[in-house]
SETI-308657 format. One line per 10 residues: number of its first residue (from 1); for each residue z, x, y of C-alpha. Coordinates in nm, 4 decimals, padded with zeros to 6 digits. Layout:
<recs>
NUM) Z X Y | ...
</recs>
This chain:
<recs>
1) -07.2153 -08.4195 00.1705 | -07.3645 -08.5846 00.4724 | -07.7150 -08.7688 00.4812 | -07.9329 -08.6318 00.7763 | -08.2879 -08.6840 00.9579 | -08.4851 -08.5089 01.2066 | -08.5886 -08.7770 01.4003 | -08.9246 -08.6638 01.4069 | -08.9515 -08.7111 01.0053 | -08.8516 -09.0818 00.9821
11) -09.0735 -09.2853 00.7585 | -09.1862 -09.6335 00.8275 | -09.3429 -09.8435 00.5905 | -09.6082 -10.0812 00.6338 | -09.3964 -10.3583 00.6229 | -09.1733 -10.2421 00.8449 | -09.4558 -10.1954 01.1487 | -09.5821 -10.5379 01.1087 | -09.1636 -10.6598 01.1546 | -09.1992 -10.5210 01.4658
21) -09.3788 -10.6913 01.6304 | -09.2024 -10.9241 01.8962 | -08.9071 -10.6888 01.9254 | -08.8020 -10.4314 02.1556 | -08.5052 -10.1894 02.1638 | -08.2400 -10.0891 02.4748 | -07.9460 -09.8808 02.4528 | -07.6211 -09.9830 02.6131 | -07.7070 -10.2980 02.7389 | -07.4641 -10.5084 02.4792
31) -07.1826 -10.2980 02.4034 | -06.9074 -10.5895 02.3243 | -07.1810 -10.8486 02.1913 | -07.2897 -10.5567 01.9368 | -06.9403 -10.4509 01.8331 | -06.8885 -10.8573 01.7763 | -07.1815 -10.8698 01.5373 | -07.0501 -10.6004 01.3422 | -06.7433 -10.6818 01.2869 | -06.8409 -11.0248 01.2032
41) -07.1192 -10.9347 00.9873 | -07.0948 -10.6100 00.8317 | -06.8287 -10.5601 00.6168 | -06.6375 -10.3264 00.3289 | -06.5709 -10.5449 -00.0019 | -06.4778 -10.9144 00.1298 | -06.5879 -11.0799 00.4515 | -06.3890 -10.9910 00.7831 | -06.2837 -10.6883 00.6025 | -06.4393 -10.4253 00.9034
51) -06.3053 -10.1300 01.0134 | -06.4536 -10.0996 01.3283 | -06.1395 -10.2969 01.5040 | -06.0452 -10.3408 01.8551 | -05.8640 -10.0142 01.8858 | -06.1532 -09.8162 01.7553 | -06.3553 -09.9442 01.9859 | -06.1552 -09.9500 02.2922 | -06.1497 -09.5633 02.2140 | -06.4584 -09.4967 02.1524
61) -06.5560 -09.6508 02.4905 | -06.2281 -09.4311 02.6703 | -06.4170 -09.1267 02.5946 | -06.6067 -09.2032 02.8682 | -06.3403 -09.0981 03.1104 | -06.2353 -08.7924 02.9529 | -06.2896 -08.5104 03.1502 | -06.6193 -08.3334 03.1066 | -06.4738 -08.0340 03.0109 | -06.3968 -08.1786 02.6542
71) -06.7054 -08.4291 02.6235 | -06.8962 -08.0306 02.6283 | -07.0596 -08.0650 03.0203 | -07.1089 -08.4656 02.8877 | -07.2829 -08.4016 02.6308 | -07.0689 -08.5980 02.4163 | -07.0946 -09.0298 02.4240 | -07.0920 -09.3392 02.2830 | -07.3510 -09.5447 02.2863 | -07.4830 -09.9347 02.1406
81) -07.8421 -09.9428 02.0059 | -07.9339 -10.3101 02.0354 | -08.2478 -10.4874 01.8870 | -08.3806 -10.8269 02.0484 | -08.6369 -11.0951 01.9600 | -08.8186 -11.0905 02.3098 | -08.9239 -11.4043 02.2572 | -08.5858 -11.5893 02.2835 | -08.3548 -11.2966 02.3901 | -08.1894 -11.2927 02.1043
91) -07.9828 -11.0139 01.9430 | -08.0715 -10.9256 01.5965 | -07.9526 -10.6401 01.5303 | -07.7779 -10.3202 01.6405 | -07.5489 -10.0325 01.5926 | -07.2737 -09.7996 01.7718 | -07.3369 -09.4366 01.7698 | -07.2498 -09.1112 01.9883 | -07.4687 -08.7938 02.0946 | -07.3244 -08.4090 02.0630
101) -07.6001 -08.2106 02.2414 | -07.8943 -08.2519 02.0208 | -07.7550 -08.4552 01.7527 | -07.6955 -08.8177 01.7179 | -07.4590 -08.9960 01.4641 | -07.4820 -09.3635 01.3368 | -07.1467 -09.5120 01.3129 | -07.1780 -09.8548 01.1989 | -07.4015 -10.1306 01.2667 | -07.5474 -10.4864 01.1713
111) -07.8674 -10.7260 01.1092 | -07.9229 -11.0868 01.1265 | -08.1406 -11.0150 00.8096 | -08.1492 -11.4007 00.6992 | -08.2804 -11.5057 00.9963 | -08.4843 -11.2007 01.0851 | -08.5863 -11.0505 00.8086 | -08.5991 -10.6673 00.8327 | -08.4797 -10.6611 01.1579 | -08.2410 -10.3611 01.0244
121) -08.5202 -10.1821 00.9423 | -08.7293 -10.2309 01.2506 | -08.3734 -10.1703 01.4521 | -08.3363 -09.8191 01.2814 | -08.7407 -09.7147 01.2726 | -08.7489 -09.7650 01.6449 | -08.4285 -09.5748 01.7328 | -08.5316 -09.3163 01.5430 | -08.8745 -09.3045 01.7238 | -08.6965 -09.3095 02.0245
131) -08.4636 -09.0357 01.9260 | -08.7455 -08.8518 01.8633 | -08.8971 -08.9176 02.1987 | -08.6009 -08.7770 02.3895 | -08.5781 -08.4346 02.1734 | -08.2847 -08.5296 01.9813 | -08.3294 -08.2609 01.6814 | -08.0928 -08.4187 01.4233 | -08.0098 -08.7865 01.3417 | -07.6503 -08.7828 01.0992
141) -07.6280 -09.0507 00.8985 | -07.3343 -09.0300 00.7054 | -07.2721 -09.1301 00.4016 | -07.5663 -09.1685 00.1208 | -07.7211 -09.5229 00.0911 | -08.0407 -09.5776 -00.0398 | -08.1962 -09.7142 00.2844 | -08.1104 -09.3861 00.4803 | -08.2774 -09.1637 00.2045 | -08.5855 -09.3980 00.2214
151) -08.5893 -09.4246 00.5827 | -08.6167 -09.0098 00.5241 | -08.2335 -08.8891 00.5122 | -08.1651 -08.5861 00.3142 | -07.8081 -08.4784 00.1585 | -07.6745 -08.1683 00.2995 | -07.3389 -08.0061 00.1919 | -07.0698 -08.0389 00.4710 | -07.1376 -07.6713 00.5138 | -07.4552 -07.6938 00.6417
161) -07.4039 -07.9887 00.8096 | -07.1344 -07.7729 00.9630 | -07.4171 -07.5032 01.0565 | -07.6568 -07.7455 01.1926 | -07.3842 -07.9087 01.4257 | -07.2624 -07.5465 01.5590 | -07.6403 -07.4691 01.6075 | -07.7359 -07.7947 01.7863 | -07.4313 -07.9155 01.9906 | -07.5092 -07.7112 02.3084
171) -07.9133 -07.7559 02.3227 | -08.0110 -08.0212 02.5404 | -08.1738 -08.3565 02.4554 | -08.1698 -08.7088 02.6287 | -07.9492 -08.8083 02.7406 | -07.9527 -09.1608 02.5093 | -08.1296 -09.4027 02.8053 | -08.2818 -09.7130 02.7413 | -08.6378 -09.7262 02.7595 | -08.7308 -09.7800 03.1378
181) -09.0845 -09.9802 03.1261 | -09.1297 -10.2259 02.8752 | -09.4050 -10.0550 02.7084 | -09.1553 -09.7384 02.5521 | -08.9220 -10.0472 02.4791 | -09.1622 -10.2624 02.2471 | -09.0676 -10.2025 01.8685 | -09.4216 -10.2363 01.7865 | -09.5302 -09.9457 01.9789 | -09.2684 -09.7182 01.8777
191) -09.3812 -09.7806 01.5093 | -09.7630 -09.7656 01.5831 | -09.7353 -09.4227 01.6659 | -09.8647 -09.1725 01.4519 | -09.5736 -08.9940 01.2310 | -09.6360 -08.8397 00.8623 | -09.4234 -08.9513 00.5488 | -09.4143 -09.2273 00.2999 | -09.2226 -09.5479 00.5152 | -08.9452 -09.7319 00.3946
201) -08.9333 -10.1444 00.3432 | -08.5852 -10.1889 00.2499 | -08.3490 -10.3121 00.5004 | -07.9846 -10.2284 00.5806 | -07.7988 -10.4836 00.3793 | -07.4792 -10.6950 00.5226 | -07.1579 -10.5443 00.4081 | -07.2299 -10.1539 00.4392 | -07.1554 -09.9509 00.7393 | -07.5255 -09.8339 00.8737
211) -07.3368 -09.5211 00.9557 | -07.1479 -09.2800 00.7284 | -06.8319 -09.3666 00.9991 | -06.5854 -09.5466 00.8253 | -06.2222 -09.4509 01.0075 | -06.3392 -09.1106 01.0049 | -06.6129 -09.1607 01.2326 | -06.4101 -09.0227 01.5495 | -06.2769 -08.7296 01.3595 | -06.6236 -08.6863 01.3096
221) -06.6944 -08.6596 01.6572 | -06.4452 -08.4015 01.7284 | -06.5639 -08.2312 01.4504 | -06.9192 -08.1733 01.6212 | -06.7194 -08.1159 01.9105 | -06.4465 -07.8345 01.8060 | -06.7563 -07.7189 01.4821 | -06.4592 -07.6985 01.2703 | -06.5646 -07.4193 01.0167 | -06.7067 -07.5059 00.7186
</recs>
């Protein structure tokens, strides 16, 4: 089973909107200072105890320079999501992910929750937003967590995910950009826009992949890139 969102249907609590408020979100402007958070922060069972290590990484960022031809026309990347405090240009949370056409994936990802409280949650709530904003159809979240049902994730059997994947991997959305005037980047106006659903409060805690990714996060991507049958 996978946990998946349309981006359009992500809840945000009340708590979570007034978080936001001094933060703003880019995308692929700290690609080695967000894979360092993670793998300091966010771990399996005992600290240091990541899988997202060096070689993963270096990988994920090769795909890059794979022929178009097998990233489907480029529709296929890696990305970092990165939160800041705008205030002191700080980093306080983030997260690696990768596109497929219309679909997004959350690999892994961190929060600096003792010093900014919630800051996983505002991270998350304003990528999703922004998701939304650039017709992504399909945000997959892995594997089931609370936070990611409350944030408005839904279980799926790999079969559908499967389905969904096939259906969505050649329509176009994006691509993943960073916001471009500091107005779209603001984490407070992402939230105060109007979007149905009960919100979520709870943060992403320290020591669980944000992700469902694990080692089997690239298979994953070739996955959505081959739709092996279900």
């Amino acid at each position: 089973h996978r946990c998946v969102l349309n981006p359009q249907d992500v809840h945000i609590g009340k708590k979570v909107r007034r978080r936001a408020k001094g933060f703003h979100l880019t995308v692929d402007k700290a690609w080695s200072a967000v894979v360092s958070n993670i793998q300091q922060l966010t771990w399996t069972s005992t600290k240091g105890d990541c899988w997202l290590y060096d070689q993963l990484t270096d990988a994920y960022q090769a795909v890059a320079s794979v022929g178009e031809k097998w990233r489907r026309g480029g529709a296929i990347a890696f990305h970092s999501v990165e939160l800041w405090h705008s205030a002191s240009g700080e980093l306080v949370a983030g997260e690696i992910g990768y596109t497929c056409g219309s679909v997004y994936s959350s690999c892994t990802g961190f929060a600096m929750k003792e010093k900014h409280p919630g800051a996983g949650s505002v991270q998350l709530a304003a990528l999703g937003r922004w998701l939304a904003r650039l017709g992504f159809e399909l945000w997959d979240l892995g594997m089931e967590l609370d936070y990611k049902l409350e944030l408005g994730g839904q279980m799926v059997p790999r079969s559908e995910w499967a389905r969904r994947i096939r259906d969505l991997r050649s329509h176009v959305a994006g691509p993943l950009l960073s916001p471009g005037l500091p107005s779209d980047a603001s984490a407070q106006v992402l939230l105060g826009e109007e979007v149905s659903g009960r919100g979520s409060d709870r943060p992403p805690e320290s020591g669980v992949p944000i992700g469902g990714g694990g080692p089997d996060a690239p298979v994953a991507a070739v996955q959505q890139a081959l739709a092996v049958p279900a």
